[in-house]
C-alpha positions in Angstrom: 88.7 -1.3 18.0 90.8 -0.8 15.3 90.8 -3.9 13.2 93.6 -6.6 13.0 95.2 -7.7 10.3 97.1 -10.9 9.8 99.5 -11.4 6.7 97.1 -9.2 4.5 94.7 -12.3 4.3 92.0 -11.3 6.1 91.0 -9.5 8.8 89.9 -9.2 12.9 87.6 -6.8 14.1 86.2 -6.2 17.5 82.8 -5.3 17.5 80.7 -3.0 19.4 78.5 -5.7 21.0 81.8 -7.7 22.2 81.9 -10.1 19.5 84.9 -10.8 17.0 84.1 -10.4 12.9 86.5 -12.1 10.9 86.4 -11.2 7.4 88.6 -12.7 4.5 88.3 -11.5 0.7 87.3 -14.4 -1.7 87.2 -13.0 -5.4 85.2 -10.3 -6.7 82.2 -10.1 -8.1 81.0 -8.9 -11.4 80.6 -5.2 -10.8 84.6 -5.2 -9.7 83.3 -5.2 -6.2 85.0 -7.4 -3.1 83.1 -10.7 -2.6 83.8 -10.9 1.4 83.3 -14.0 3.7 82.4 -12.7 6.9 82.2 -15.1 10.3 81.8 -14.2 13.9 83.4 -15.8 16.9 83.1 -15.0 20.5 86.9 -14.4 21.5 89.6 -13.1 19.6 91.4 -16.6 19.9 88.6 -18.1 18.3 88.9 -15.5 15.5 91.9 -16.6 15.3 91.3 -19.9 14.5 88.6 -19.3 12.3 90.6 -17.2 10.2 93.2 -19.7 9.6 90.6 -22.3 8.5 88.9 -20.0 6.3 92.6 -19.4 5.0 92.8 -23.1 4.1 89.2 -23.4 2.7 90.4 -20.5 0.1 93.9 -22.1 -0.5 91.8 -25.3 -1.5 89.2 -23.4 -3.2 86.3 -24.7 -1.0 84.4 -21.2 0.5 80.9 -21.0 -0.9 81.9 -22.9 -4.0 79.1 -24.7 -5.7 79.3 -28.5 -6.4 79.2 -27.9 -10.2 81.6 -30.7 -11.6 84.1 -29.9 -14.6 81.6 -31.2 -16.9 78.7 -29.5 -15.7 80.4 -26.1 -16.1 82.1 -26.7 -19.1 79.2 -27.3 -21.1 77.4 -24.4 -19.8 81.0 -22.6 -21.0 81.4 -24.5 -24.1 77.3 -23.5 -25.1 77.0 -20.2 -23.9 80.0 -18.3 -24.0 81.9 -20.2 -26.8 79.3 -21.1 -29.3 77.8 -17.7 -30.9 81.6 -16.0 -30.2 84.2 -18.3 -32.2 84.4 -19.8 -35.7 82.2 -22.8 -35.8 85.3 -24.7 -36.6 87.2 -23.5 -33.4 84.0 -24.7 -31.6 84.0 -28.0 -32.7 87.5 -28.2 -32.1 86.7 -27.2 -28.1 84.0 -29.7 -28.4 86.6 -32.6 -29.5 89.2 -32.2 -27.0 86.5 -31.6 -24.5 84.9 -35.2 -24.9 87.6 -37.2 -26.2 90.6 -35.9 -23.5 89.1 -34.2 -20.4 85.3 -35.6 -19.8 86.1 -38.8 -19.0 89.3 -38.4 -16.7 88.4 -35.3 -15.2 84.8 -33.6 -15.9 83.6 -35.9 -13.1 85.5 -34.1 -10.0 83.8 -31.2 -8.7 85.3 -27.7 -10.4 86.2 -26.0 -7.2 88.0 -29.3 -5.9 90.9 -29.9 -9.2 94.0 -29.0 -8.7 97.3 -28.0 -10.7 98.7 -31.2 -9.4 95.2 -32.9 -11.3 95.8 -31.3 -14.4 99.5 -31.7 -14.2 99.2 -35.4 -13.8 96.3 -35.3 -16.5 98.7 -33.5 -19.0 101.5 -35.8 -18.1 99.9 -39.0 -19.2 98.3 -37.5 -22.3 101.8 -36.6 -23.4 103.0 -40.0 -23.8 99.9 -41.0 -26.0 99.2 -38.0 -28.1 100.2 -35.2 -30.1 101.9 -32.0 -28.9 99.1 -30.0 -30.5 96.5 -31.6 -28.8 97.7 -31.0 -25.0 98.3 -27.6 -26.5 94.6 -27.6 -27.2 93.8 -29.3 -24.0 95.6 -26.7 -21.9 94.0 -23.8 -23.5 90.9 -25.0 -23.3 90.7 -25.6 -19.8 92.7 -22.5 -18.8 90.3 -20.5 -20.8 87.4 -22.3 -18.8 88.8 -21.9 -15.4 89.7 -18.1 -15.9 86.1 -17.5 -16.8 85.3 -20.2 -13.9 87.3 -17.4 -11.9 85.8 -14.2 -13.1 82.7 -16.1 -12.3 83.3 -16.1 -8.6 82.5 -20.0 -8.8 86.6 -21.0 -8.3 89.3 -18.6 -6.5 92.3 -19.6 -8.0 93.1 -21.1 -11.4 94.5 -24.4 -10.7 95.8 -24.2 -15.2 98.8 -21.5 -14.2 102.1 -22.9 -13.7 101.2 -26.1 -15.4 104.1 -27.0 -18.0 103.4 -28.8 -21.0 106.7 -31.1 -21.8 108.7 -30.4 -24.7 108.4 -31.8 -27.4 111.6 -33.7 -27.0 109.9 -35.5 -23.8 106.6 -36.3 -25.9 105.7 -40.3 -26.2 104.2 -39.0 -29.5 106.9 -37.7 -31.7 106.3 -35.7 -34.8 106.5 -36.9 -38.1 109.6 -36.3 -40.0 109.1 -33.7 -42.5 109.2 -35.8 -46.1 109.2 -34.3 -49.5 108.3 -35.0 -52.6 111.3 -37.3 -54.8 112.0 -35.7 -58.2 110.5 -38.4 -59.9 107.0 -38.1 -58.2 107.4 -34.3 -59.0 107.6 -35.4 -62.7 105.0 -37.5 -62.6 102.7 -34.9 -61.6 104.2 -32.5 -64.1 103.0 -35.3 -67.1 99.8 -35.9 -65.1 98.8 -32.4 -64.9 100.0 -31.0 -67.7 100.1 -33.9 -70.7 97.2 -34.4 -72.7 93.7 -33.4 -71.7 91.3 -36.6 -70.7 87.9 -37.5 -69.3 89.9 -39.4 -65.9 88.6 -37.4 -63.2 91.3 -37.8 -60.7 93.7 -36.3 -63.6 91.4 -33.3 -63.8 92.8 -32.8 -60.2 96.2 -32.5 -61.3 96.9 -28.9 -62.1 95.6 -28.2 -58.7 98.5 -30.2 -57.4 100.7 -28.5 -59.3 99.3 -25.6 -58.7 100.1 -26.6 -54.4 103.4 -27.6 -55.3 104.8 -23.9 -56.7 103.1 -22.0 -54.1 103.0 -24.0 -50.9 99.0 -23.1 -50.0 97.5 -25.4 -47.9 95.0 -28.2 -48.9 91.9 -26.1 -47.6 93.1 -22.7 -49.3 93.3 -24.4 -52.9 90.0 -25.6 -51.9 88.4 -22.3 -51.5 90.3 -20.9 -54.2 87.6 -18.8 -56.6 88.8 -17.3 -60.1 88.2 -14.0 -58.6 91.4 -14.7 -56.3 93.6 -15.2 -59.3 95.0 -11.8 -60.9 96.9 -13.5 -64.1 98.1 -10.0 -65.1 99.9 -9.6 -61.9 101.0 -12.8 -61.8 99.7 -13.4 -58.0 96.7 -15.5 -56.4 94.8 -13.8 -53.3 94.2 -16.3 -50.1 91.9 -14.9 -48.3 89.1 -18.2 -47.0 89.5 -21.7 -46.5 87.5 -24.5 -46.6 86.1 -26.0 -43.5 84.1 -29.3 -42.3 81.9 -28.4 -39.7 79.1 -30.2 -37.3 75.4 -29.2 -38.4 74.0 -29.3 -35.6 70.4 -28.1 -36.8 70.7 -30.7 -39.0 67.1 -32.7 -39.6 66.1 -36.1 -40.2 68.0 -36.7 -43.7 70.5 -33.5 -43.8 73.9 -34.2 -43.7 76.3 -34.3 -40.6 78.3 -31.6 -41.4 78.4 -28.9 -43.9 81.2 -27.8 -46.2 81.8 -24.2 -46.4 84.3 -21.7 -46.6 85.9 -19.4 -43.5 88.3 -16.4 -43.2 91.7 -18.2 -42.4 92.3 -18.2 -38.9 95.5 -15.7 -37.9 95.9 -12.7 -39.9 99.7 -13.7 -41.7 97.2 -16.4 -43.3 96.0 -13.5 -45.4 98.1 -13.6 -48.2 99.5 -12.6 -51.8 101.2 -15.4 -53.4 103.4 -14.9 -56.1 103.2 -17.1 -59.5 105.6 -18.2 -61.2 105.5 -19.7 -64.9 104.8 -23.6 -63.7 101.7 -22.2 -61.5 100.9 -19.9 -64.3 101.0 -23.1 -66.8 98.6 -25.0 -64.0 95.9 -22.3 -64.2 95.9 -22.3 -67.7 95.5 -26.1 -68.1 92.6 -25.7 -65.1 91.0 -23.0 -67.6 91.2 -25.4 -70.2 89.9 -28.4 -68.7 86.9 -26.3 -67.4 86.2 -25.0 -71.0 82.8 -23.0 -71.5 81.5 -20.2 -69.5 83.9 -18.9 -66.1 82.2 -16.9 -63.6 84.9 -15.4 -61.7 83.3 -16.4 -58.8 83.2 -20.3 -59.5 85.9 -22.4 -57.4 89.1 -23.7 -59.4 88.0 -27.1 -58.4 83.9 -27.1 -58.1 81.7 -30.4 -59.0 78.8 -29.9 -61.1 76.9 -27.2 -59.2 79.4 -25.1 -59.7 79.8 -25.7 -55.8 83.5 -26.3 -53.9 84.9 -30.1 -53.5 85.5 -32.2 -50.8 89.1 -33.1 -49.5 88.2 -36.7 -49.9 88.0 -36.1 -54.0 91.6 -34.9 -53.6 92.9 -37.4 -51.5 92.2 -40.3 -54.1 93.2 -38.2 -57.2 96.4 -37.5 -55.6 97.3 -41.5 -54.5 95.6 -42.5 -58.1 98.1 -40.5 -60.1 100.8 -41.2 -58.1 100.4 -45.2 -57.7 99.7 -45.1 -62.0 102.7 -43.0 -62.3 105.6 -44.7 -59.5 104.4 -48.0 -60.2 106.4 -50.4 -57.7 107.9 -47.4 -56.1 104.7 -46.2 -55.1 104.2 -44.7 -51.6 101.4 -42.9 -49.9 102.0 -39.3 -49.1 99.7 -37.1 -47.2 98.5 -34.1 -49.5 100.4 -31.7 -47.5 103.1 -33.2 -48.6 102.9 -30.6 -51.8 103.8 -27.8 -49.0 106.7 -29.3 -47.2 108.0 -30.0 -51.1 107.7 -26.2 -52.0 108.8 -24.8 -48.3 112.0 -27.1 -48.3 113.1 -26.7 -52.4 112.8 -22.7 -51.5 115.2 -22.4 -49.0 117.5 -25.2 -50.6 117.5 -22.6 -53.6 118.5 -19.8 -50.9 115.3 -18.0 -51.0 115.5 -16.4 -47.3 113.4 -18.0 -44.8 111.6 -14.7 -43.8 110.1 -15.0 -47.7 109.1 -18.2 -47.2 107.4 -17.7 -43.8 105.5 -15.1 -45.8 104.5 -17.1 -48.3 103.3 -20.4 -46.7 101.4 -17.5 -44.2 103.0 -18.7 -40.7 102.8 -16.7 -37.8 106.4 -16.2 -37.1 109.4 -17.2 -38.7 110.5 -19.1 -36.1 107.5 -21.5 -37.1 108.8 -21.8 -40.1 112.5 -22.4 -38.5 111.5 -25.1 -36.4 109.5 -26.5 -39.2 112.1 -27.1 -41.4 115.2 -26.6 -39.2 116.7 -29.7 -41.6 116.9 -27.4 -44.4 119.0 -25.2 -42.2 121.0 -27.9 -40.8 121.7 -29.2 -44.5 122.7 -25.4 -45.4 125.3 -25.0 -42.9 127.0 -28.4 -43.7 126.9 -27.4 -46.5 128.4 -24.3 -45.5 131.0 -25.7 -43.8 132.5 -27.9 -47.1 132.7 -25.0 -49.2 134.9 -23.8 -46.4 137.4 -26.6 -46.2 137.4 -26.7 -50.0 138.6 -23.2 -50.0 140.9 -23.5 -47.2 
């Protein structure tokens, strides 16, 4: 008999021997071939009915599915397909929005059992208590782990599509208003970095700051930063590592917890040529200076006494040092990336056009750098509109 078909999910089929087979597709397996669910009933009524269950087990993911939880399977993801096939960095960033925003709350409910409404409501609640980058993070990480959860035959649906992350507008957490350097802390780092040569350590630091300010690289690109990346002649810099903190995880009794190291950046607009102009150019002279003696080219603009790279932490007090000698009573704590909202914002306040400075700062898009510093624009076109009226 010719087999029935009922809304193209899954079929009836009456056998030779007088009995019904109901078959219903479930996935596929890893050679690309059907994985088929195949029950038998005794009337085509009871087909029937057996069909529609199985319908129902394969809407709620429950046919044949294993009872590995979220937590099980994720590690087995996190360790065997993740670990020896991204930057160490990227791993350990899986491995910290793994345990800190998905093991507890949901890693204990069986994988095939979670829904969109689960990671919906888990998103939701995130959202008022942390940062828009990290439910970025957390949605990719487990829509990455349920497609390959998917592809492994273990779930028949991923429950991650169609969930919305809210806007950035609707986040408890709101981002941080860009803030930028005051003229007078910009001259104070000016005298810092480029008055007269002494033995204070954190002042040592202040070319590099400099240096941060008139090209708008990021703290872990000045970091890497070897003389071999500087072409003086051309008047340019080359970024083309960073530096990164990662776990050591073969670490033995006495070794460090993590290891300090250098990486290619992570997107490929990261991969720069920066131009110089004279201030920078002044910078990297006074960082010759202060080095003195013999310069490999491949020795780190900033290296301790091994000729090895420094940690962020060294330029984290250097920067507060000279800027709480130098403000005095006006002294407030900035973040060191602070020196790249400074550059990115006096750039297009001069008119330099925002695809340039996309370029430069080594953003994906320019509409990264638009939303970024969408003030600037804002400021422009009042601007904009005052010359008008004046002229009108």
């Amino acid at each position: 008999m010719k087999e029935k078909r009922y809304n193209g999910d899954g079929s009836i089929t009456l056998r030779k021997d007088g009995r019904w087979m109901v078959r219903i597709t479930k996935g596929f397996r890893a050679d690309g071939k059907r994985n088929v669910v195949t029950r038998y009933a005794h009337s085509e009524q009871e087909a029937k009915k057996i069909l529609k269950t199985l319908r129902v087990q394969l809407e709620t993911r429950k046919i044949g599915a294993p009872g590995v939880t979220l937590n099980e399977y994720m590690e087995q993801f996190l360790e065997v397909y993740k670990k020896e096939t991204v930057k160490a960095v990227s791993y350990d960033t899986y491995r910290v929005v793994f345990e800190n925003h998905i093991r507890r709350e949901l890693g204990y409910k069986k994988l095939a059992d979670i829904t969109k409404n689960d990671i919906q409501r888990l998103i939701n609640e995130k959202s008022q208590v942390r940062s828009y980058s990290t439910i970025s993070k957390m949605k990719v990480l487990l829509n990455m782990c349920f497609k390959h959860a998917l592809e492994d035959d273990v779930v028949y649906k991923n429950p991650v599509a169609g969930v919305r992350i809210p806007g950035k507008k609707e986040m408890g957490v709101k981002a941080r208003q860009i803030d930028i350097l005051s003229q007078k802390e910009i001259d104070v780092l000016k005298e810092a970095a480029l008055g007269p040569i002494t033995d204070d350590m954190t002042t040592r630091f202040a070319p590099a700051f400099l240096l941060m300010l008139n090209t708008g690289i990021r703290m872990g690109e000045m970091l890497a930063l070897t003389w071999q990346d500087i072409d003086m002649e051309e008047q340019v810099l080359h970024v083309n590592k960073t530096m990164t903190i990662i776990q050591n995880r073969e670490r033995n009794e006495g070794a460090p917890k993590v290891l300090v190291t250098t990486s290619e950046p992570k997107s490929i607009s990261s991969r720069r040529t920066v131009p110089l102009n004279s201030m920078a150019i002044r910078a990297l002279i006074r960082m010759r200076e202060y080095r003195g003696g013999e310069l490999r080219e491949t020795d780190y603009l900033l290296c301790n006494k091994n000729r090895g790279m420094v940690t962020q932490e060294f330029l984290y007090r250097a920067f507060d040092h000279i800027l709480e000698k130098g403000m005095g009573d006006e002294y407030v704590h900035h973040g060191l990336h602070i020196l790249r909202h400074t550059f990115a914002t006096k750039a297009l306040r001069a008119g330099i056009e925002i695809a340039d400075v996309s370029k430069i700062l080594g953003h994906g898009s320019v509409s990264v750098t638009y939303n970024t510093y969408i003030h600037v624009g804002e400021e422009q076109k009042r601007a904009a509109v005052e010359r008008l009226e004046e002229i009108l």
